[in-house]
Structures are given as structure tokens and as C-alpha cells.
C-alpha positions in Angstrom: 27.1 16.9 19.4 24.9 14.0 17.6 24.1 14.7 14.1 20.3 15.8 13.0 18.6 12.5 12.1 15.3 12.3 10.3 12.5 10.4 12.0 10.3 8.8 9.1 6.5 7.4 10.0 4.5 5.4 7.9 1.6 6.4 6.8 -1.1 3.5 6.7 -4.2 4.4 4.2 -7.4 3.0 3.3 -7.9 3.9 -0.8 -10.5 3.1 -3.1 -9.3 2.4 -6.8 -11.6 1.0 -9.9 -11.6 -2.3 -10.1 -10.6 -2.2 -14.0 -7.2 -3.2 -15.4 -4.4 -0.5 -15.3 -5.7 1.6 -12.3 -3.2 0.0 -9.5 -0.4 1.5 -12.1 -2.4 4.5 -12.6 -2.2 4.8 -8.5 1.5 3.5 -8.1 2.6 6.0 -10.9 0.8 9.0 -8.7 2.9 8.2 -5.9 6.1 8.9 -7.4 8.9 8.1 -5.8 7.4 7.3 -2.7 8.7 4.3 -0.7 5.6 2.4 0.0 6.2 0.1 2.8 3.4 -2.0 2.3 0.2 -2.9 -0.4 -2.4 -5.4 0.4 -5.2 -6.1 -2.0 -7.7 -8.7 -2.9 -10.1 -9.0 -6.3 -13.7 -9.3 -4.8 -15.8 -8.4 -7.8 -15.5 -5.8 -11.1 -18.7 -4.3 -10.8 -17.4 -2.6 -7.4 -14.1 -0.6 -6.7 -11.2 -1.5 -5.0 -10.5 -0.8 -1.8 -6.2 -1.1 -1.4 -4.4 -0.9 2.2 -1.3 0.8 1.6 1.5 1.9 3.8 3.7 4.7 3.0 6.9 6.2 4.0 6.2 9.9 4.9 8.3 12.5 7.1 6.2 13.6 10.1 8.0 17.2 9.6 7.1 18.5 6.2 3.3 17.4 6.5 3.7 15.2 4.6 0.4 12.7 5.3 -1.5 15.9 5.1 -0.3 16.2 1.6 -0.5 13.2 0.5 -4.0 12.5 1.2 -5.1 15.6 -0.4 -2.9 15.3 -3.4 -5.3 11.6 -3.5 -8.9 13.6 -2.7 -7.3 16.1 -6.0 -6.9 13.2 -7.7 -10.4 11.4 -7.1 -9.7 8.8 -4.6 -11.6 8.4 -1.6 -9.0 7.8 1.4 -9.6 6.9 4.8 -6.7 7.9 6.6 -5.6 4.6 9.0 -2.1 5.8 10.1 -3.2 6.1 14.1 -5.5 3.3 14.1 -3.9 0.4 16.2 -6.7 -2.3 15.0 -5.6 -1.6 11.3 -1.9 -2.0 12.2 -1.8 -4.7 14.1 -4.1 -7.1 12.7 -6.5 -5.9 9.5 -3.2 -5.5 7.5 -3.0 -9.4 7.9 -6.4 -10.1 7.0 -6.5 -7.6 3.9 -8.2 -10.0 1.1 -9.4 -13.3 1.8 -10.7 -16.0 -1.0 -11.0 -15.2 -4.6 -14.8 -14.6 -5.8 -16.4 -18.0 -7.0 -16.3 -16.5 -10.4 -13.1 -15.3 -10.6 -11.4 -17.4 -13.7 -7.4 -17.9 -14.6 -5.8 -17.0 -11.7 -2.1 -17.8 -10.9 0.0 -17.4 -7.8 3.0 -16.0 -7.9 5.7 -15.3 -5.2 8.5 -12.3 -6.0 11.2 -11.4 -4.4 11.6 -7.3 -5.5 14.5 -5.6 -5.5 14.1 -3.0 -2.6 14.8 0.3 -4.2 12.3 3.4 -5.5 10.3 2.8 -8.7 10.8 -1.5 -8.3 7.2 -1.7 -8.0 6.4 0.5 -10.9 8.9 -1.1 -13.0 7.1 -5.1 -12.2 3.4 -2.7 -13.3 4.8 -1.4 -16.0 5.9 -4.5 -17.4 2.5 -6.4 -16.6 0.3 -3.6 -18.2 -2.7 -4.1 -20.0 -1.5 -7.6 -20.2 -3.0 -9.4 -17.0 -5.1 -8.4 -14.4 -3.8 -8.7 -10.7 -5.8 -10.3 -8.7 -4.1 -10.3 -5.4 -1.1 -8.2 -4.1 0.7 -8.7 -0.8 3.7 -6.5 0.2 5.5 -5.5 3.4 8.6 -4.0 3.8 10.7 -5.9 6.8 13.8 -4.2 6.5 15.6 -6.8 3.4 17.8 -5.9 0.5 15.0 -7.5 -1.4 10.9 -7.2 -0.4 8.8 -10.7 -0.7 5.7 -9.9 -2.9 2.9 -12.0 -3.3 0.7 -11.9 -6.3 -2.5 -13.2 -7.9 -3.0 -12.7 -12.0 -5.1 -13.4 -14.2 -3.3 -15.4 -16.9 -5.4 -17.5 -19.6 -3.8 -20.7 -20.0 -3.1 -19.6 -23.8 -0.9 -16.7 -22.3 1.4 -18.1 -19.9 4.3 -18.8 -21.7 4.1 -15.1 -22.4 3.9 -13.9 -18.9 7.0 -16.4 -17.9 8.9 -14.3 -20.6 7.9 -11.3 -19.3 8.7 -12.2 -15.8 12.4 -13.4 -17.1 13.2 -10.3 -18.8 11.8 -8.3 -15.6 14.9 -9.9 -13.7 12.9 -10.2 -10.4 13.0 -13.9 -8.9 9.8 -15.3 -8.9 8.1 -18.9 -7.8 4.4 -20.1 -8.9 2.8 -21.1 -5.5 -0.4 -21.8 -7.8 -0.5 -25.4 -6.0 0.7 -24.4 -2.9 -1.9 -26.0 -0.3 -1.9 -22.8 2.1 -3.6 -20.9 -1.0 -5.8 -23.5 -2.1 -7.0 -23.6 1.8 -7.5 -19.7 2.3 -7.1 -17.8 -0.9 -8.2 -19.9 -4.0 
């Protein structure tokens, strides 16, 4: 006899955040211990929200989609549920973002490689926050011992030594693309 296995699904959601420092660890932080399996967002302006394209691990069985999206309506959050939509999967996950607002000031680009374990991603907020804006955020899940993250901050010039430090103690390996050509073409 085979043993029981547990199908998990993703979940692929459409949420609207404030666009104010300290509400994508306010977000992160309601999801618990949730594996999210992807998180793709772009800074367009701060006088409107954010609107996030996450992907989450759920198990089909308990409801747990169902759950999770009211637990998110509970909590304020207007969620668009994308989880059947083939259009969002296969291609607007890619296109999530696009270039930075013309007015958008002190941005860095920074490529992580995260540790792929619960709470990683809360851990790499928690050290950031209230310190610098994110700007960008790129993450998918493919399966690795370690998840390729791509972000944008916010980081005046007088405060980058102290975000280095930060990202040393974190332990996370991390590369500034800040010159890379492929962001100054499509994301800068």
C-alpha cells in the first residue's frame, strides 16, 4: 500500500498594502509561518497603495485559500484571489513592477540569495525595519536550498555603510546589481 501523501497548491493572490514604510513586515508577519512561494512588487508612487502579487503554499484539503483570504479581508486588505487565473500565472507574475517612478530618489539594487526555510523572509524585514524603504521585491521559489531574491531600497548615500553592516550581520549572501545594465534598461 503507498503511503498518504499530501498534495500542496499554491495559492496566487492579488493584495493591496499601504505604500508607507513597515507595512510589507506588517503583512509578512500576518502570514505566519506560511511558505510563500513567491512576492513580486514594484514602488509606483506613496500617495497610492500597493498592490503585492504573492504566491502561497496552501493545502487544498483544509480550506485553506478560503481561510486565508478571509483571515486578509479581517485584517483590512483588499485581495483579489488569482490562484485559477492562467494569464496571472503564466505571464503577469513576470511583468509584476516595471520602472521606478521618475521621482523615486536613493534607490539600490540588491540581489540575495535567502536561505530557504520558514520565517527567512521575516527575519531579512525584520532586520531592514524602519530603516529603508523597499522599493522592489522579486521572489520565486524554484525548488533550491537557497531562494534568489531581488530587491530595491531606498538607501541615502549617508546610510549605506549602515545598511552593508546590516546585511553582514543578516548572514544572507547578497550582490549590489545597482550598475547592472539590465536594470538600468528596464527597472531604473
Amino acid at each position: 500500500m503507498l503511503p498518504c501523501l499530501k498534495f500542496y497548491r499554491e495559492a496566487i493572490l492579488a493584495v493591496t498594502i499601504p505604500e508607507r514604510p513597515g507595512s510589507y513586515l506588517e503583512f509578512c508577519s500576518l502570514l505566519g509561518k506560511r511558505a510563500i512561494t513567491e512576492f513580486n512588487y514594484r514602488f509606483q508612487n506613496a500617495q497610492e497603495n500597493a498592490h503585492i502579487f504573492v504566491g502561497l503554499q496552501i493545502s487544498p484539503e483544509r480550506g485553506d485559500r478560503q481561510d486565508l483570504i478571509q483571515r486578509l479581508h479581517q485584517q483590512g486588505y483588499e485581495v483579489t484571489d488569482l490562484s485559477d487565473n492562467e494569464m496571472a500565472k503564466l505571464h503577469i507574475r513576470h511583468m509584476v513592477g516595471g520602472r521606478a517612478p521618475s521621482d523615486l530618489a536613493d534607490e539600490l539594487l540588491m540581489r540575495f540569495e535567502f536561505p530557504e526555510r520558514p520565517g527567512a523572509l521575516l527575519q531579512f524585514l525584520s532586520k531592514l525595519a524602519g530603516r529603508w524603504n523597499i522599493s522592489l521585491f522579486h521572489y520565486r521559489n524554484h525548488g533550491a536550498a537557497f531562494g534568489r531574491v531581488l530587491v530595491g531600497m531606498q538607501v541615502p548615500a549617508h546610510s549605506r555603510a549602515a545598511l552593508i553592516t546590516a546585511l553582514e550581520e543578516l548572514g544572507y549572501p547578497f550582490w549590489d546589481e545597482s550598475q547592472n545594465p539590465a536594470y538600468r534598461l528596464f527597472l531604473a
